[in-house]
Gaussian input, Z-matrix of N, CA and C with variables (Angstrom, degrees):
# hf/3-21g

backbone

0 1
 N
 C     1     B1
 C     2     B2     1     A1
 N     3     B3     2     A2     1     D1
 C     4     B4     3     A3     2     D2
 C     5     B5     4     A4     3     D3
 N     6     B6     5     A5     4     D4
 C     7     B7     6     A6     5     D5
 C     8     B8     7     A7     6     D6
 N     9     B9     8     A8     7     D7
 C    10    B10     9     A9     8     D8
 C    11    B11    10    A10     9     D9
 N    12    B12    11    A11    10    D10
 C    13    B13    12    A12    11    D11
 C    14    B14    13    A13    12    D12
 N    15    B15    14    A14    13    D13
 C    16    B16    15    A15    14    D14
 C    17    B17    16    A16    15    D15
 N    18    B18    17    A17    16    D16
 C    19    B19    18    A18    17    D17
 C    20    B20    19    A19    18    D18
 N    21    B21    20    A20    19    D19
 C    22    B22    21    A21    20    D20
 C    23    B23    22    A22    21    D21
 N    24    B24    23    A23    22    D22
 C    25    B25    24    A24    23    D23
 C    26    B26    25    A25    24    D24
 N    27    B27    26    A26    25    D25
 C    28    B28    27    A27    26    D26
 C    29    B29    28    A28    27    D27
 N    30    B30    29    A29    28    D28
 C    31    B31    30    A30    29    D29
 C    32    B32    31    A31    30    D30
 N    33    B33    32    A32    31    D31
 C    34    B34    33    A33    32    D32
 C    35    B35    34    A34    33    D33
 N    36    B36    35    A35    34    D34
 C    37    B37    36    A36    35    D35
 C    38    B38    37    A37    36    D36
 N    39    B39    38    A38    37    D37
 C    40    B40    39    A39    38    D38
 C    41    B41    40    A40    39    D39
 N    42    B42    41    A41    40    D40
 C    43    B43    42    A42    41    D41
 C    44    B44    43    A43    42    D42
 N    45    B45    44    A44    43    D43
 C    46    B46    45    A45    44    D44
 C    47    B47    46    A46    45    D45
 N    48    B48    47    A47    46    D46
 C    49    B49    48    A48    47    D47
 C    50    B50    49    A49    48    D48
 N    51    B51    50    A50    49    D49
 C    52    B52    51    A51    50    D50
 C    53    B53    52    A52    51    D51
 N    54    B54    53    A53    52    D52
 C    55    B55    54    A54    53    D53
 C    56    B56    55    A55    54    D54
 N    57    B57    56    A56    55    D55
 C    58    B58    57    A57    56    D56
 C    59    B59    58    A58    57    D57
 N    60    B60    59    A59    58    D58
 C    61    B61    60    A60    59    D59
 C    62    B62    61    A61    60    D60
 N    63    B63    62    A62    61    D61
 C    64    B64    63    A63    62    D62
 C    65    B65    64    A64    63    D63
 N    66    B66    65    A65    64    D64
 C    67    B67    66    A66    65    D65
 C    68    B68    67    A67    66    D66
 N    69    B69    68    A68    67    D67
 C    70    B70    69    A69    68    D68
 C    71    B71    70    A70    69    D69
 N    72    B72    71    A71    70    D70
 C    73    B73    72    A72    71    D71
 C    74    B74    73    A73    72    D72
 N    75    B75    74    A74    73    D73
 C    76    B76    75    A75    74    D74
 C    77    B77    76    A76    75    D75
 N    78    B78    77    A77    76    D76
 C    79    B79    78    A78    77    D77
 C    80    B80    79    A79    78    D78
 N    81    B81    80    A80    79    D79
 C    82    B82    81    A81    80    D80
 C    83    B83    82    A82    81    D81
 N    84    B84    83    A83    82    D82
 C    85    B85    84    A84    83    D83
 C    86    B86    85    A85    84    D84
 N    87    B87    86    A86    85    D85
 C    88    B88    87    A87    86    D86
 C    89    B89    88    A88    87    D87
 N    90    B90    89    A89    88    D88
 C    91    B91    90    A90    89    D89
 C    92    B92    91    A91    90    D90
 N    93    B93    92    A92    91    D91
 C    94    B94    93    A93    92    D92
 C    95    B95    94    A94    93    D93
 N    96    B96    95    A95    94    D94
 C    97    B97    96    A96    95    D95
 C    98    B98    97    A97    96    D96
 N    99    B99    98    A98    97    D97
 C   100   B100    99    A99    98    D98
 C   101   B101   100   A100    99    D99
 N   102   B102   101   A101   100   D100
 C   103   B103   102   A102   101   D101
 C   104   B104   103   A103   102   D102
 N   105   B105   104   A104   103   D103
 C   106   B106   105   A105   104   D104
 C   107   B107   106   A106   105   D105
 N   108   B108   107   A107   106   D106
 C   109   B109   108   A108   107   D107
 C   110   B110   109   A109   108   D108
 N   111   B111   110   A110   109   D109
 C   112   B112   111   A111   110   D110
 C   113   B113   112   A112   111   D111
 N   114   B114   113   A113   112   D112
 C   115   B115   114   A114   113   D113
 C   116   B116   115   A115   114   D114
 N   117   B117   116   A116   115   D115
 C   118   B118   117   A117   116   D116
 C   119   B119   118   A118   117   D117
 N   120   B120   119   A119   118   D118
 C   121   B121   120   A120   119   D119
 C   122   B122   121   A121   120   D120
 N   123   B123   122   A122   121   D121
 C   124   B124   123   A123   122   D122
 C   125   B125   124   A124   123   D123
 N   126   B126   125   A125   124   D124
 C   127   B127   126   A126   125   D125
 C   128   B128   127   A127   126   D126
 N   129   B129   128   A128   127   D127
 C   130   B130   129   A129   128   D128
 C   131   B131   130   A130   129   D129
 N   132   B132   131   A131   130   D130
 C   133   B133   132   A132   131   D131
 C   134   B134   133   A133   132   D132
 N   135   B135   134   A134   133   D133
 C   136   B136   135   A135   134   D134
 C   137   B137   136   A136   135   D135
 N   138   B138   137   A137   136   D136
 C   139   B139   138   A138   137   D137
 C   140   B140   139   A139   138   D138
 N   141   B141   140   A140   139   D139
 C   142   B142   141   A141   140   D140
 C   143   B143   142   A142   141   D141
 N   144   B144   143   A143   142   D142
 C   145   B145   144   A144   143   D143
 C   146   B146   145   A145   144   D144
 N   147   B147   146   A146   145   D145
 C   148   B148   147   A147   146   D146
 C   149   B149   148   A148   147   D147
 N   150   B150   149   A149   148   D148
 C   151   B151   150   A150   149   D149
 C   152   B152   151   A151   150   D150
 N   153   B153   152   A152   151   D151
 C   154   B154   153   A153   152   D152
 C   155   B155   154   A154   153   D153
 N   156   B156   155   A155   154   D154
 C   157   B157   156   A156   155   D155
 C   158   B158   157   A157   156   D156
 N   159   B159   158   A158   157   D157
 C   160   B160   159   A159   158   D158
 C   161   B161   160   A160   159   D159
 N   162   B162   161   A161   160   D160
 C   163   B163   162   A162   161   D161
 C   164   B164   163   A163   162   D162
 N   165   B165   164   A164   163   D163
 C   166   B166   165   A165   164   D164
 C   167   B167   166   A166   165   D165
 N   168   B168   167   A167   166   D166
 C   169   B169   168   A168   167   D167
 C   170   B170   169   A169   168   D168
 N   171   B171   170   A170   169   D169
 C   172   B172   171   A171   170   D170
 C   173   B173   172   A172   171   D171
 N   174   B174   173   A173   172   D172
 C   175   B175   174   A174   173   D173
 C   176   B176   175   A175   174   D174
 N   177   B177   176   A176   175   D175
 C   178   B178   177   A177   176   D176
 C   179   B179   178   A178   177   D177
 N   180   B180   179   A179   178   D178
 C   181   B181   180   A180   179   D179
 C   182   B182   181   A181   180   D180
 N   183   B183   182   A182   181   D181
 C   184   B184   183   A183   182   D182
 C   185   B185   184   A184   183   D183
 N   186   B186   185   A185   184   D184
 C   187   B187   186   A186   185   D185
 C   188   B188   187   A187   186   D186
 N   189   B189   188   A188   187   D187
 C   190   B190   189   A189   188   D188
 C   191   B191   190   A190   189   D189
 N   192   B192   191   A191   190   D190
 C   193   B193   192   A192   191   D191
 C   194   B194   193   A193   192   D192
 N   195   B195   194   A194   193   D193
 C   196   B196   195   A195   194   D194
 C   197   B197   196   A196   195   D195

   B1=1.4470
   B2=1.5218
   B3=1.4254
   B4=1.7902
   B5=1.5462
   B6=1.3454
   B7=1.2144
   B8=1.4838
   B9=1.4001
   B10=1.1492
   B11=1.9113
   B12=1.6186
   B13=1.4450
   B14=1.4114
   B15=1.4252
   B16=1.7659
   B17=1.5140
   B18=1.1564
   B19=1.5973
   B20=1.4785
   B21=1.3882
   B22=1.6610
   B23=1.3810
   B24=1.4373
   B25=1.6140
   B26=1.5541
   B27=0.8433
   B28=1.5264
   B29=1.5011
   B30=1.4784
   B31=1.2442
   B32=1.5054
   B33=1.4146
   B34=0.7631
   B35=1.8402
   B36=1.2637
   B37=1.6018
   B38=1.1973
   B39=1.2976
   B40=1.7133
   B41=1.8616
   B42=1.3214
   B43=1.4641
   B44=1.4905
   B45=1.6022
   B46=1.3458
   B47=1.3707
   B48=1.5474
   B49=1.5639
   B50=1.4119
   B51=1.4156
   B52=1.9098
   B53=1.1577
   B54=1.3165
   B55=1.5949
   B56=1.8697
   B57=1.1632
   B58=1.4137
   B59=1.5305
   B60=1.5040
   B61=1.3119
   B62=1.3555
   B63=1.1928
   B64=1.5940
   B65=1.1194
   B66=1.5642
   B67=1.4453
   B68=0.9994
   B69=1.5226
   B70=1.4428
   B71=1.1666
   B72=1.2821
   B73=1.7681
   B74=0.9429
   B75=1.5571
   B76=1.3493
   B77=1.4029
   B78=1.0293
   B79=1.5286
   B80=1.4433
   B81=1.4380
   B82=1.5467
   B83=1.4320
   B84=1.9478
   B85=0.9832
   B86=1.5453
   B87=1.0434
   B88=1.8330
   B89=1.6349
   B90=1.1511
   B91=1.6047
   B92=1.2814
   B93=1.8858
   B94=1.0313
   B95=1.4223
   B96=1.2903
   B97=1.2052
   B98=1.0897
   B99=1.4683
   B100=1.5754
   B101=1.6280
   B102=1.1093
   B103=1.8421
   B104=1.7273
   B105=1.8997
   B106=1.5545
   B107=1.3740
   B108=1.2511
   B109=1.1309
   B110=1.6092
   B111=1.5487
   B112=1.3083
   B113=1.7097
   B114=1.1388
   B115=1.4305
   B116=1.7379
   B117=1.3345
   B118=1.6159
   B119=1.7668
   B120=0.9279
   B121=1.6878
   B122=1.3281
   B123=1.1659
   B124=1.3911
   B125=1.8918
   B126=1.0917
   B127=0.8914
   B128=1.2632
   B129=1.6345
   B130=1.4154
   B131=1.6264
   B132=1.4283
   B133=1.6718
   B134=1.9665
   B135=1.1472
   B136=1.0475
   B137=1.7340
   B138=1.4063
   B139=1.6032
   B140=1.5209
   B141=1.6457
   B142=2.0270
   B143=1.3780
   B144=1.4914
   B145=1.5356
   B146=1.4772
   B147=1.3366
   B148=1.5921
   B149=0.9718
   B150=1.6937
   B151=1.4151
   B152=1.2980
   B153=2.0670
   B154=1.1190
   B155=1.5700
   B156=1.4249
   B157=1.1777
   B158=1.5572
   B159=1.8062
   B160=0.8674
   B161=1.4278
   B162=1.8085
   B163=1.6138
   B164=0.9053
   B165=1.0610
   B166=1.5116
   B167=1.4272
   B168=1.3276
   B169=1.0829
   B170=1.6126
   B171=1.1196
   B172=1.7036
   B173=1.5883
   B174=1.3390
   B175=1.2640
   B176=1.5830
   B177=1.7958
   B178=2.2630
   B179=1.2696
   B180=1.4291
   B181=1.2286
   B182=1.7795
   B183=1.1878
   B184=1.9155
   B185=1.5575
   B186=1.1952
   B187=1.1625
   B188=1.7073
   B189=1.4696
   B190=1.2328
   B191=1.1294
   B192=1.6272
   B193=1.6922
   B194=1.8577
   B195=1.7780
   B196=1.6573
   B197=1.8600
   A1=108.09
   A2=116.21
   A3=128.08
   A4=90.65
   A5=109.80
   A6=118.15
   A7=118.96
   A8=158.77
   A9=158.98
   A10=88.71
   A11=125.86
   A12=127.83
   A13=111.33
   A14=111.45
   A15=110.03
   A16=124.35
   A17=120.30
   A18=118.47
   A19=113.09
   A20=97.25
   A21=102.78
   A22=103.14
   A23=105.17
   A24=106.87
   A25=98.52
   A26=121.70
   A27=162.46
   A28=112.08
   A29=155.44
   A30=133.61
   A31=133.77
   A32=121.41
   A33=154.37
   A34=116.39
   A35=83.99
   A36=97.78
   A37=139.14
   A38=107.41
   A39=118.48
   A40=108.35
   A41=91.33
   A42=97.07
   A43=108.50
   A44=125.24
   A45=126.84
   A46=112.86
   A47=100.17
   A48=122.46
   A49=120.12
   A50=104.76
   A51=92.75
   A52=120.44
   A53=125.22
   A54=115.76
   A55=111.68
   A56=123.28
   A57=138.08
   A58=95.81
   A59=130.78
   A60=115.09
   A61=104.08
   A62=126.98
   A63=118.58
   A64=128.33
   A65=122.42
   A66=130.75
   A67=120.10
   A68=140.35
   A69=140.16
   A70=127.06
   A71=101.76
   A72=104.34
   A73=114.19
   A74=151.00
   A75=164.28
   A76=93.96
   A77=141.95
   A78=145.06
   A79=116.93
   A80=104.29
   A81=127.69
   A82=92.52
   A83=147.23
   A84=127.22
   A85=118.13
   A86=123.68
   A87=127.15
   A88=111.04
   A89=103.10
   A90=98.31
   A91=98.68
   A92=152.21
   A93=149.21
   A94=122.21
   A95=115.91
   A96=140.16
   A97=114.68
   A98=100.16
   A99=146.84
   A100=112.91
   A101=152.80
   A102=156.45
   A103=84.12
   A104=100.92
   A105=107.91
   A106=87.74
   A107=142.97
   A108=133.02
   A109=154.04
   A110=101.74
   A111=113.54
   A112=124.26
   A113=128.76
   A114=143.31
   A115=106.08
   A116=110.38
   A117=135.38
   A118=89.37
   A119=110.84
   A120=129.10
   A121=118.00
   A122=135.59
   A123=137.74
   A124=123.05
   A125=145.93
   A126=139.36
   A127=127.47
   A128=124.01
   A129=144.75
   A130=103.93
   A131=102.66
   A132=86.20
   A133=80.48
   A134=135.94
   A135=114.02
   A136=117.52
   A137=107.30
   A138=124.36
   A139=100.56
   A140=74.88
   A141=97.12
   A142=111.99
   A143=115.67
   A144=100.60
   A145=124.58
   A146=115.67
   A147=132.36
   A148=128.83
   A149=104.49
   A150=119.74
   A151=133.58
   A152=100.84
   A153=103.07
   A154=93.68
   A155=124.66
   A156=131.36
   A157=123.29
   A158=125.58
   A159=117.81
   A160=135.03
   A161=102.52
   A162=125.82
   A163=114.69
   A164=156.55
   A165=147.12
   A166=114.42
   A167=133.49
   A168=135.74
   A169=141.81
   A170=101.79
   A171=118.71
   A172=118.36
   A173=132.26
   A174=155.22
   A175=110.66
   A176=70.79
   A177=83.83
   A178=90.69
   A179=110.10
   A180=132.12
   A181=103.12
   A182=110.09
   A183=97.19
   A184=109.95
   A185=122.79
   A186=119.35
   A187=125.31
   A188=108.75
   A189=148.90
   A190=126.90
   A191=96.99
   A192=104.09
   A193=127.05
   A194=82.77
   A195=80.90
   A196=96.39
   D1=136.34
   D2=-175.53
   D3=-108.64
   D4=113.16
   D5=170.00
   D6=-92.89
   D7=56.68
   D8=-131.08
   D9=-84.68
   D10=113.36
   D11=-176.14
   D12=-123.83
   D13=-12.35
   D14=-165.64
   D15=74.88
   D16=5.48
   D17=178.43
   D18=-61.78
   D19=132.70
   D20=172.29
   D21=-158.17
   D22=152.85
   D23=178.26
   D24=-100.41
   D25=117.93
   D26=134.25
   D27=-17.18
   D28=126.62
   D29=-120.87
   D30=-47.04
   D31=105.24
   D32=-125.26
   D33=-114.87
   D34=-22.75
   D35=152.26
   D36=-84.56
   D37=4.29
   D38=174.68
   D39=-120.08
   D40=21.22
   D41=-179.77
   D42=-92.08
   D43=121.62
   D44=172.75
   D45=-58.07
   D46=-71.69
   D47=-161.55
   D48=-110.73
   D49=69.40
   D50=-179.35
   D51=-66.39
   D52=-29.78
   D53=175.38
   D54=-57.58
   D55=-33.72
   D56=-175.90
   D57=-77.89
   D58=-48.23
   D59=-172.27
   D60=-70.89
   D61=-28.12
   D62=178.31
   D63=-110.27
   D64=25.58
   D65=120.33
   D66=-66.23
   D67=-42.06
   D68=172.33
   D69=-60.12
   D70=-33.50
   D71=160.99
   D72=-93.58
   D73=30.18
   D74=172.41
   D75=-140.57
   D76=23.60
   D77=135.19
   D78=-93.22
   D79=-62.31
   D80=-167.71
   D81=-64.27
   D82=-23.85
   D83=157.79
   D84=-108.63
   D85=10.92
   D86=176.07
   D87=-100.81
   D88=-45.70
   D89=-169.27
   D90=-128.57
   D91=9.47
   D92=143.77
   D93=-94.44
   D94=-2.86
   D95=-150.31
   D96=-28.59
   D97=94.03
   D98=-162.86
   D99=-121.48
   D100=90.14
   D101=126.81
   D102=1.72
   D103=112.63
   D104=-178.82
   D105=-96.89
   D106=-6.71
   D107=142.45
   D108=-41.45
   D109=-78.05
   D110=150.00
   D111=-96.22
   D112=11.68
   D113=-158.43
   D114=21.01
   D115=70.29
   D116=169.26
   D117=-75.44
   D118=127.56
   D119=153.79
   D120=-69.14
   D121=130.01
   D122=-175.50
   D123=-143.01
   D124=167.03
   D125=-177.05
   D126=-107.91
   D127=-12.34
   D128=-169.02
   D129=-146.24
   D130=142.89
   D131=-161.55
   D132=-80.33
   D133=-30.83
   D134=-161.07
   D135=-68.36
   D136=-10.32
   D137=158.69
   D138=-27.05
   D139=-91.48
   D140=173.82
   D141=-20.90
   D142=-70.24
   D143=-164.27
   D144=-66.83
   D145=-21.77
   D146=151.48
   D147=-28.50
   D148=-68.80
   D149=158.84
   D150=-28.08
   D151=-47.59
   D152=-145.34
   D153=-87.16
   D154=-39.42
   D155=170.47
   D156=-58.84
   D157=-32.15
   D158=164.07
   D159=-42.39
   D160=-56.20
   D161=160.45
   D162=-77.31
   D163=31.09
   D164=171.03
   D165=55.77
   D166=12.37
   D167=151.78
   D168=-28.71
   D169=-16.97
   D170=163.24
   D171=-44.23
   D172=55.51
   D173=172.08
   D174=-163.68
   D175=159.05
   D176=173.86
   D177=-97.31
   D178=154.27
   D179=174.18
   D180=-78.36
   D181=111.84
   D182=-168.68
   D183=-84.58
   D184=-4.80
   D185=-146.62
   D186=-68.94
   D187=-4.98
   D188=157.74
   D189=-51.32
   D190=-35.01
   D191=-163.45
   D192=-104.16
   D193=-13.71
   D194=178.15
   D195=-115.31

């Protein structure tokens, strides 16, 4: 399955560890299955990715970070 979602990291030059940021968000929606967006709770990660594509959820929520 070709999922076309829009994900992109967003400045991208201040990124240390991309392999680490995208295990964490392939945690936070596979086995926490958590919306890294709106952090919606779900029961199946494929919920989540439903979700996330339904709503346009295809972003991290940054608001954490600065």
């Amino acid at each position: 399955m070709n999922i076309t979602h829009g994900f992109f990291i967003c400045d991208e030059e201040y990124l240390v560890n991309a392999q680490g940021l995208i295990e964490y968000l392939s945690e936070k929606i596979n086995k926490k299955m958590e919306c890294i967006s709106c952090g919606g709770d779900f029961k199946l990660p494929e919920a989540v990715k439903k979700h996330m594509i339904d709503k346009g959820h295809c972003f991290m929520d940054d608001s954490g970070f600065y």
